[in-house]
C-alpha positions in Angstrom: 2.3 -40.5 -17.7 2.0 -40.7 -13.7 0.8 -37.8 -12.5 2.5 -36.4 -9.1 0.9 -33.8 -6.3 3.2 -31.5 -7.2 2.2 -31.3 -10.8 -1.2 -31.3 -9.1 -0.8 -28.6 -7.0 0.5 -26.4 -9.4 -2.5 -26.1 -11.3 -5.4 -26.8 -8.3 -5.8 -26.4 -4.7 -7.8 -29.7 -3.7 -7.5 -28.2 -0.1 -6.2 -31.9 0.9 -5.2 -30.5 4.2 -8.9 -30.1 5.1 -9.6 -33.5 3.4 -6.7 -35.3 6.1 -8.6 -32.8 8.5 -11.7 -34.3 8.0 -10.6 -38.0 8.2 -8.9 -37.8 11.2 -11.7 -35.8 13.4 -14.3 -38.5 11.4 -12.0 -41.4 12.5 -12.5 -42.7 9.0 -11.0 -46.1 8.2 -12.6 -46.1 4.6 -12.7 -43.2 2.3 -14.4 -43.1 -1.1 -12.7 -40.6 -3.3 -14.9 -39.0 -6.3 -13.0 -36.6 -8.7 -14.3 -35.1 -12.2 -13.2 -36.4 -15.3 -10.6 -33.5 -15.7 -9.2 -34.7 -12.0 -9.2 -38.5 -12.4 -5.4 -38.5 -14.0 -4.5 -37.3 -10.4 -6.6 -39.4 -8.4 -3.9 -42.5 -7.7 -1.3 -39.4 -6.8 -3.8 -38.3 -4.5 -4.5 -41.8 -2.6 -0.7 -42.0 -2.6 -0.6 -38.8 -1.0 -3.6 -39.2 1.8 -3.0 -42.7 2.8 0.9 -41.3 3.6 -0.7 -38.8 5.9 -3.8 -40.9 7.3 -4.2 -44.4 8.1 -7.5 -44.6 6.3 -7.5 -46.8 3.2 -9.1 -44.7 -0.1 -11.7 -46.2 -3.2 -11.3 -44.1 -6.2 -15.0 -43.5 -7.6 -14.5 -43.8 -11.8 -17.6 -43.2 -12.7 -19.6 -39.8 -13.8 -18.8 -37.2 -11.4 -21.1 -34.3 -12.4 -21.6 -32.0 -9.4 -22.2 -32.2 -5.8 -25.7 -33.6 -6.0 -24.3 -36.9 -8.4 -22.8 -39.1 -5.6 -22.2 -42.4 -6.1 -24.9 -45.7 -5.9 -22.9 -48.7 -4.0 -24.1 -51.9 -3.0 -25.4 -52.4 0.5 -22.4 -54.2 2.0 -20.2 -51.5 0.5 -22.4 -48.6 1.3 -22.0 -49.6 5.1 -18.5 -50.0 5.0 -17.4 -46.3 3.8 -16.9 -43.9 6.2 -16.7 -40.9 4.5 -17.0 -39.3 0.6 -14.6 -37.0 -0.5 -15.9 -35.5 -3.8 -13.6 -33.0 -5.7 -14.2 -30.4 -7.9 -11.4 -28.8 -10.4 -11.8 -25.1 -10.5 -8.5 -23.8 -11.3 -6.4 -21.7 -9.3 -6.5 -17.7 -9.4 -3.6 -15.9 -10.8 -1.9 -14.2 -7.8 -0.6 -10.5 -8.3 
């Protein structure tokens, strides 16, 4: 099934307009994206969705993703290369009244 923002953004605010925020004031050109295993079925709608809106190029981090203090080991060459780390997390949205 592929997953769209809408369906996305029905069930979680990822706050994506701070993320295109952040890459823009950053001048990112490379962006490594982390999400938790209950986001990563989203994670190829939400490249689509940021590289339509920023001319940064995105890596999706697949591996465990299990709080803020679990980012990702990369290789030196790759390490250099990213400008910034996005890292998700998937509490779901209050009921409004």
């Amino acid at each position: 099934m592929n997953y769209t923002i809408k369906d996305l953004n029905e069930k979680y605010d990822l706050e994506l307009d701070k993320v295109i925020s952040n890459i823009q004031k950053f001048k990112s050109k490379l962006v490594l994206l982390q999400f938790p295993d209950g986001l990563k079925i989203y994670a190829t709608a939400v490249v689509d969705y940021l590289e339509f809106k920023t001319k940064a190029e995105f890596l999706i981090w697949f591996g465990s993703c299990y709080g803020a203090c679990d980012t990702p080991i990369l290789g030196k060459d790759l390490d250099k290369k990213i400008d910034l780390v996005i890292q998700f997390g998937h509490n779901e949205l209050m009921p409004s009244f």
